[in-house]
Phi, psi and omega in degrees: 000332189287278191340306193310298188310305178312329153307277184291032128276330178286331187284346175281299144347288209286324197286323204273355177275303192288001148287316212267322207243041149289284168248086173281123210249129177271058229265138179249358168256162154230103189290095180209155184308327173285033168271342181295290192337303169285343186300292173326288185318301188324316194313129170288072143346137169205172180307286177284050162173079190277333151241085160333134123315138160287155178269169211287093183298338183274294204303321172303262196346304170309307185307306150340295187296334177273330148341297191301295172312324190286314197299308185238109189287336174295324193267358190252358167260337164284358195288097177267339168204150205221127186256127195218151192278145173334301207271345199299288205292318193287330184278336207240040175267348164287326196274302202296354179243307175328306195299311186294337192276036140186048164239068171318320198232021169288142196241293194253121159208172222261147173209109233283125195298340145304346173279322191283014180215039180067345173341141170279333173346301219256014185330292196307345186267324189277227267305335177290254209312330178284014166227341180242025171224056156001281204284025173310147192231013203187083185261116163254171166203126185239173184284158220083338166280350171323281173321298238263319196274357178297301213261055132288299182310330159282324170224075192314139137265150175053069193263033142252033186282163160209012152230150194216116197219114192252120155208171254329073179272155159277068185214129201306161198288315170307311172332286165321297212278341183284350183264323178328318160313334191278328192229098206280332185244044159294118182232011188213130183223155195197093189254117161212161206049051156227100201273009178264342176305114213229150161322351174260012173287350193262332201253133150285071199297349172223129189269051151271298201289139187280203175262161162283124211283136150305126195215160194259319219208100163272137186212136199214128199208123228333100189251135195233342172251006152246129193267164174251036141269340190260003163260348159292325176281341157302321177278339169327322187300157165266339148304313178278344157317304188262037166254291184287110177250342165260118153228131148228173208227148185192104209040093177234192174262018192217101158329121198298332167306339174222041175304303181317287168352264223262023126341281191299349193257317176247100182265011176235026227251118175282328190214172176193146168231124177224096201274132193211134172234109185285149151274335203220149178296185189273147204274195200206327193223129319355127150337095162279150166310139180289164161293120166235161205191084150239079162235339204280121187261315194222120178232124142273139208217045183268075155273110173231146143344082182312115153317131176195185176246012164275334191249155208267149183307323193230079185235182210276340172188159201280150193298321197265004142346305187290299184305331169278338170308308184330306199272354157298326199274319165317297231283273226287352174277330180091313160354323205236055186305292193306313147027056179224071123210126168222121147270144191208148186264052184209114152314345183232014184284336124019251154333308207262345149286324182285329172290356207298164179295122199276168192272170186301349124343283162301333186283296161226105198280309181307012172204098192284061170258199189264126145325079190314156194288330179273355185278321175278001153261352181255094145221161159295154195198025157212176188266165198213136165230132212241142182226123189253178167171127174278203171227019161250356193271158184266345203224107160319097188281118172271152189229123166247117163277157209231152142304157158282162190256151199242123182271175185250143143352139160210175198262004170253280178308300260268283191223147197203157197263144154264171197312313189265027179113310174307118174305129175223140180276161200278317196292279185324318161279023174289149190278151165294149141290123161343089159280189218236099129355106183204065195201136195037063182288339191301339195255030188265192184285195174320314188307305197257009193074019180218204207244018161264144166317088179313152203207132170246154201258120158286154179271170192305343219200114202279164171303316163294348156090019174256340197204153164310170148302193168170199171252131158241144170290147194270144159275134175332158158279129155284219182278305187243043186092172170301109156246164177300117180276138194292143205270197172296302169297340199278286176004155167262151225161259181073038213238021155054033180255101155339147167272165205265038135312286197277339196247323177116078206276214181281311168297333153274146168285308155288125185283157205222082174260136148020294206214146196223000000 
């Protein structure tokens, strides 16, 4: 009976470990209602130096955890990542090599910014994790790291990585593709700064040189000699096709005008990012293609106006105008099916989505004629959330859009005559949807704290199926709150006169009408 109880403590001891110490986070707060308290305590009090600094609480803890770990080698085999606050790892490189050299199955760990660049500091920590840390999962080389990463081909290290961030290195383009070769389960690549870097890191031009891996997620940061014929041509494959589903570009060589290429090309690619700085409006001539994608879920869409003193201070709309119109004439094309996040560096895309050519109701209610077929195709045609930001704004505005919505047939609303003869259908007259706004609430109605007059949007085609539609006005707060407004009979009375809530009596200064 005792063994049984030792068995199940012990098996209760291995499960409560192997939660606790699987991701260990080094926290320089310890978020609980005590923390002034223990903060106070902490302080090395004395007579004469009655307010101490307190002492360095991430480092005591970090120390505590490499005790514990050096002491029980079981728990130091559960350990998969180890998380250390900035001043910790940089302060802490003897207890950061002491520790990691028995942590055999550590996969992520946080590590002081002298290590990615060959520093001699940090000699005892690069020796340590290449010999006692097999499973890394998560590698940089920054500059100053040339040598060390020329000789991965020669002497692999870490053949389960699977993230990788290379930046502003000096090194030839074969070179790069042979260590990249070294790391058969790579799935996350990150170029940044490398302005020798050119489309033929893309082309096998000799087959002694391996390929460029197929990767789930490419982040490309300012390389400025990659074009997007030479990232199409990486996509042609049909391997690197169904593989890469995250990309982003960010001052790069590929141009928001030859977005599409490589749109049409990653046909499995769920989100993309393309951060830009323009000079010149969007060209007009060749005609470009809209974007089409239908896998793409998620776009950052960030065009801005290289600042310089050539370009003028005051014109009639900003050079990048023309580029969020594209992409809205995508978004409103149907092209983009999948879509539902979107960022954009324009404060008024928004709006400029909602204006889109509106159907012939709104457009012109006195001539009721059939709608063309291309005007009922520039609509939205999925639900969409939309995050605006200007470049003077601090805050990302959210918007959510609705499709439009499609009325049903009825023997009343179904088909109806117009002024000028012509049948017009309920689908067809169908309305934008509002969006739903959660960004300059100060300028909203009464509700919300500020003085514009609240509203609701009506369908393009009234209940009875006779007439457009329109905005109707919401009635003002009274006195004592928001009322209902009283039908005829209820009044006092009885004298079947609306309250002047609602109808706009003598006593407002604003008018409140029906219909606007």
């Amino acid at each position: 009976m005792g063994l049984t109880i030792r068995r199940s403590y012990l098996t209760q001891y291995y499960k409560e470990s192997s939660q606790k110490y699987r991701n260990v986070r080094v926290e320089p707060v310890h978020y609980c209602e005590k923390e002034y308290e223990l903060a106070e305590k902490r302080k090395r009090k004395s007579f004469v130096n009655r307010n101490a600094d307190p002492i360095d609480a991430p480092r005591e803890r970090f120390v505590l955890f490499m005790r514990t770990v050096r002491e029980n080698r079981g728990l130091a085999f559960l350990v998969h990542s180890l998380r250390l606050p900035y001043m910790t790892r940089e302060t802490c490189k003897t207890e950061l090599a002491r520790t990691v050299s028995i942590l055999p199955n550590l996969h992520y760990v946080d590590l002081p910014e002298a290590f990615f660049s060959d520093d001699p500091s940090t000699s005892a920590i690069q020796n340590e994790l290449r010999a006692s840390c097999p499973e890394i999962r998560r590698m940089k080389y920054s500059s100053g790291s040339e040598r060390s990463l020329t000789r991965l081909p020669a002497a692999p290290l870490w053949q389960k990585l699977e993230i990788l961030e290379l930046a502003k290195l000096r090194i030839e383009t074969q070179d790069l593709l042979f260590v990249l070769a070294t790391f058969p389960h790579l799935q996350d690549l990150k170029l940044v700064e490398l302005a020798w870097l050119d489309d033929s890191v893309f082309r096998q031009s000799s087959p002694s040189l391996p390929p460029f891996p197929a990767i789930q997620r490419l982040t490309l940061q300012d390389t400025p000699l990659i074009q997007a014929t030479g990232l199409a041509t990486y996509l042609s494959q049909p391997k690197n096709q169904s593989a890469l589903k995250h990309l982003s570009l960010a001052e790069t060589g590929i141009l928001p005008q030859h977005l599409y290429a490589v749109l049409s090309r990653a046909t499995q690619l769920l989100s993309l990012s393309i951060t830009e700085t323009i000079d010149k409006p969007f060209p007009l001539d060749p005609p470009t293609p809209q974007l089409s994608s239908p896998s793409l879920e998620f776009l950052h869409y960030e065009i801005t106006m290289h600042s310089s003193p050539r370009s003028p201070r005051f014109t009639v709309q900003p050079t990048t105008t023309s580029y969020y119109t594209y992409l809205s004439s995508s978004i409103l094309s149907g092209s983009l099916p999948s879509l539902r996040e979107l960022y954009v560096r324009d404060s008024s895309f928004t709006e400029s989505l909602c204006l889109s050519p509106p159907v012939r109701p709104f457009s012109n209610s006195n001539h009721l004629a059939p709608v063309p077929s291309n005007s009922a195709a520039m609509a939205l045609s999925q639900p969409l959330a939309i995050y605006s930001k200007g470049l003077e704004e601090m805050e990302w505005n959210f918007t959510s859009m609705d499709p439009e919505p499609s009325f049903p047939a009825s023997p009343t609303s179904s088909t109806f005559l117009g002024s000028n003869g012509h049948n017009r259908n309920s689908s067809v007259a169908s309305h934008h949807t509002r969006p739903l706004s959660f960004s300059g609430a100060e300028n909203l109605g009464p509700a919300w704290g500020g003085q514009a007059r609240k509203s609701v949007v009506v369908p393009a085609v009234s209940v009875d199926g006779r007439g457009p539609g329109g905005f109707l006005a919401v009635p003002g707060a009274e006195e004592g709150g928001m009322r209902r407004p009283m039908s005829s009979g209820s009044t006092s009375g009885g004298s079947g006169v609306l309250s002047a809530s609602w109808t706009g009596g003598a006593g407002k200064k604003e008018r409140k009408d029906l219909w606007r």
